[in-house]
C-alpha positions in Angstrom: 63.7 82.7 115.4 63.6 86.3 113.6 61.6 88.7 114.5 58.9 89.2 111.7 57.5 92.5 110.5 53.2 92.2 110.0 54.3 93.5 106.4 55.7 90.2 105.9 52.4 88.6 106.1 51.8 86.9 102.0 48.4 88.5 101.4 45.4 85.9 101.1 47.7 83.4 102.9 48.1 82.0 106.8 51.3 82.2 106.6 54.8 84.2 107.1 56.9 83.5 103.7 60.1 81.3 104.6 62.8 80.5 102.0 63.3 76.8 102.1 67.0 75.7 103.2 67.2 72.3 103.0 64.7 69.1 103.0 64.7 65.8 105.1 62.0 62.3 105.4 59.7 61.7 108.1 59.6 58.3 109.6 56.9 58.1 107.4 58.7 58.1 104.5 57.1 62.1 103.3 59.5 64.5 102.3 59.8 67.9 104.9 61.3 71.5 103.9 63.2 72.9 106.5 62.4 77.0 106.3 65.3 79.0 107.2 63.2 80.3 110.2 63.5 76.4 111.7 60.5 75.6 111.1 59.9 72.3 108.4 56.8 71.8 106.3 55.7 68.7 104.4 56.0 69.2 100.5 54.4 65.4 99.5 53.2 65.1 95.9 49.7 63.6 96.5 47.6 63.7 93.0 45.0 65.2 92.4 44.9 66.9 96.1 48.6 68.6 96.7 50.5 68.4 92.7 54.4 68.8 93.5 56.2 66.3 91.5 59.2 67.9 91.8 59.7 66.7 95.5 59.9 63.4 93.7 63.4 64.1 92.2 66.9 65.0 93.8 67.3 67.6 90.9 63.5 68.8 91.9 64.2 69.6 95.9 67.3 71.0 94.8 65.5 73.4 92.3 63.6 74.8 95.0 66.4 76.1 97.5 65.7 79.3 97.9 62.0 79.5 97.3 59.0 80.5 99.5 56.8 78.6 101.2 54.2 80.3 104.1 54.9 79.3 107.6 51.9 79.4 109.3 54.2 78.1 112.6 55.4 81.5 112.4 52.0 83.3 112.7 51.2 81.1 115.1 54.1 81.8 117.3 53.4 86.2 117.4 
């Protein structure tokens, strides 16, 4: 895991910023990212309470490459 800097805390988040590198199910069926630091996080598209329909679509998780999500694994792990 890389070592994280406290300046790459996301201000009014839990979390450590991670750029998602690929996506896989659960045995549940729910999508996970997998955060380039190893980590995976679910990204499920539950209306009204969590709104992510792109997580729906091939063309939607593939969108997202590259983005952030905060890994609160990561905090946890300092």
């Amino acid at each position: 895991m890389p070592d994280v800097a406290p300046d790459d805390r996301v201000p009014g988040n839990r979390g450590i910023a991670r750029r998602i590198v690929g996506y896989h199910l659960d045995d549940e069926g729910d999508w996970v990212a997998e955060l380039e630091c190893g980590h995976g996080q679910h990204v499920r598209h539950d209306p009204p309470w969590q709104v992510r329909a792109w997580v729906t679509t091939e063309e939607g998780r593939a969108a997202r490459l590259g983005t952030t999500l905060d890994c609160v694994r990561c905090t946890e792990a300092r």
